[in-house]
C-alpha positions, 0 to 999 in steps of 0.5 A, a space after each residue: 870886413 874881417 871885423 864882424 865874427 870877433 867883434 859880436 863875441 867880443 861884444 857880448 862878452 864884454 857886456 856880460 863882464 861890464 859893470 852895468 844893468 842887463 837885461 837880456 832877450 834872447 829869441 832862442 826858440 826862433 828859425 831866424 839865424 840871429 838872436 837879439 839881446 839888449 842891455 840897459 846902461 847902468 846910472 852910474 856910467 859917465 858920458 862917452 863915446 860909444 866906439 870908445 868905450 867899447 874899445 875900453 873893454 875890448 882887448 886887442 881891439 882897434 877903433 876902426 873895426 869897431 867903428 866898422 862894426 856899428 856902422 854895419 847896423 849890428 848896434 843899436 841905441 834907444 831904437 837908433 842906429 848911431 854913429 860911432 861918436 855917439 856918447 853913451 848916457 845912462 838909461 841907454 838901452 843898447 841892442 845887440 843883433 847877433 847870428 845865432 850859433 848854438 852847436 857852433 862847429 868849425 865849417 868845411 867847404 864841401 860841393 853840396 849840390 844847391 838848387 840856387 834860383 837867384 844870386 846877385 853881389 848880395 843875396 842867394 836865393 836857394 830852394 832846399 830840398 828835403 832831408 837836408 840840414 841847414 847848418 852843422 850840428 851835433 850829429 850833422 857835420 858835413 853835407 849840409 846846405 851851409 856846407 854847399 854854399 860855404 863850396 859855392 862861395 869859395 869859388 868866387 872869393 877864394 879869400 873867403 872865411 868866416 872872418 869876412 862873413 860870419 856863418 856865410 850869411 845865414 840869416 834864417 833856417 827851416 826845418 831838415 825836411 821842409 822843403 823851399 826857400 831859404 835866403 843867404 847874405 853874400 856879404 856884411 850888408 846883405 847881412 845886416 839888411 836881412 837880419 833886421 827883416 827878419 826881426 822885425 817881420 818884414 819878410 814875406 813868408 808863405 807855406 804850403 802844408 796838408 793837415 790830418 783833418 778837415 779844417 773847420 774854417 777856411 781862414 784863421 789867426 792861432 796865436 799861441 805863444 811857443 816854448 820848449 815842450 817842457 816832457 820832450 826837449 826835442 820838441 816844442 808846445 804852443 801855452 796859449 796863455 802867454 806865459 810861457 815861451 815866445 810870441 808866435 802867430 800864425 795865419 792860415 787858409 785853407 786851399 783843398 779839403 779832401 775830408 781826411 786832409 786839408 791843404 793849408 797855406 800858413 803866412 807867419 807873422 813871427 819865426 818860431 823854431 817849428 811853428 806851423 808844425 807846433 800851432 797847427 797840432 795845438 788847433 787839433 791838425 797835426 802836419 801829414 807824416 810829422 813823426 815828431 808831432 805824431 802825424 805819421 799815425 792815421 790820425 781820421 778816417 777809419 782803419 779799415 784794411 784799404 783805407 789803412 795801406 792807402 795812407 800808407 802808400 800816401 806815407 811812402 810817396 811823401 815820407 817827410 813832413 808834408 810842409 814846404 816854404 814856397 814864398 819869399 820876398 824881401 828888401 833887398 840889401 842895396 837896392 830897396 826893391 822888394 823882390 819875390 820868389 814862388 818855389 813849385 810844390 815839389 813831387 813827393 807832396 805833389 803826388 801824395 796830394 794827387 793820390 788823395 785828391 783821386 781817392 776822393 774823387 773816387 767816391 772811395 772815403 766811405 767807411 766799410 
């Protein structure tokens, strides 16, 4: 399947240079490792065959691999996956799904430790841990988990490469100190399979998060779309007008108040880069020690010298932002079984959720 990685690039390229009318989508404010572009098929195009028409504008380009490539599900037309002798028409509204690169760097195999929790043919299953990128980028080169799985895959398939499987799977990211559950695709298949979960928001995907704040009610929907904070480039903002940036919903319960914090459970419907972090800001409960967001300031409760180094003993024990992915289900790629997985919370957010949870059983909270 040596097909997949050339074939994207050149898809999109060729669809950039066509002489047809394109309108592109791209999810680029997304943790799914895909984005989506599609393109509406000029009036002008005669009918023809859409590996064959590809191949028209693919240099170098052989009908097989493209024939391979549409059979994988990477391409769509009007809401279909077609065969390869599908003659285009105009009007078509062709989708493209490709995996997202955007500090795209060459890949070095290196024995990253991984806390793999499922593996079959297809899928990995890995709980991350904190202070560990995902994929390579500016400022991350090595020891990354895609580094580690990139190790880990090699010893099974020596023959391996980016050809065969186009960044080693990776169909979705979470943050550098999230902790939790992350899935990776073993091959072209699983690949397509999980991406198209992901898109349509099929996955099952559930977070635990401590919040400054007692949170008023103990079940809400934040609906805000998400884009780029418009200031800082680094950051993202919630425009609950709609419009500005991309559609996001996030639904939350609440599952321990302790008066100054409150753990939350957050089920996202989409996948927005940063999404529980920017929608629960925006409803005034910015995520326990998310310095980016400004949750690494005592943000309730009064400063009073106990009080103070007691948060600050809390930021030492959970010196991170305080959200971790501890559910995920999916279809999986074969055999259509939905399969879930549950990630423990893991010690620096279990410890600092105990040290508040004692601190208010103390009856310690009253100001002084």
């Amino acid at each position: 399947m040596k097909f997949i990685s050339g074939l994207i690039d050149n898809l999109l390229y060729i669809f950039a240079r066509m002489n047809v009318d394109v309108n592109i989508i791209q999810d680029e404010n997304s943790d799914e490792a895909y984005e989506r572009k599609t393109f509406t098929v000029d009036k002008g195009q005669e009918p023809m065959r859409i590996d064959k028409w590809i191949q028209n504008h693919i240099e170098g380009a052989t009908r097989n691999k493209i024939q391979q490539g549409i059979d994988a599900g990477f391409l769509t037309v009007n809401g279909k996956i077609v065969k390869s002798n599908y003659r285009i028409k105009p009007g078509d509204d062709i989708v493209l799904m490709t995996f997202i690169n955007p500090d795209y760097t060459i890949l070095k195999a290196e024995p990253v430790p991984l806390n793999i929790v499922y593996e079959d043919e297809d899928v990995l299953v890995i709980n991350k841990q904190a202070n560990m990128v995902v994929h390579p980028g500016v400022g991350n080169f090595s020891g990354t988990l895609l580094n580690g799985v990139f190790y880990h895959l090699l010893q099974q398939n020596p023959e391996i490469s980016e050809d065969t499987l186009p960044r080693f799977g990776l169909v979705h990211r979470i943050d550098k100190n999230t902790t939790g559950l992350i899935v990776l695709a073993k091959n072209a298949m699983a690949a397509a399979s999980l991406s198209k979960q992901f898109f349509h928001h099929t996955v099952q995907r559930k977070y635990v998060a401590v919040v400054w704040g007692d949170v008023e009610e103990d079940k809400g929907t934040i609906n805000a779309h998400i884009a780029r904070h418009q200031q800082y480039r680094k950051m993202f903002a919630a425009y609950p007008d709609g419009e500005t940036g991309k559609h996001a919903i996030t639904h939350y319960s609440v599952l321990e108040r302790m008066n100054y914090v409150t753990v939350v459970e957050c089920v996202l419907e989409t996948g927005r880069t940063h999404q529980i972090r920017v929608h629960m800001k925006h409803i005034g409960h910015t995520l326990f020690n998310d310095w980016e967001y400004g949750g690494e300031k005592i943000l309730k409760g009064t400063i009073y010298t106990k009080y103070k180094q007691f948060v600050e003993n809390c930021f030492e024990l959970c010196p991170r932002c305080a959200l971790h992915a501890r559910t995920l289900g999916f279809e999986h790629p074969r055999t259509g079984e939905t399969i879930l997985f549950e990630s423990e919370i893991p010690d620096d957010m279990r410890l600092m959720i105990e040290k508040w949870r004692n601190y208010v059983g103390n009856n310690q909270m009253d100001e002084e």
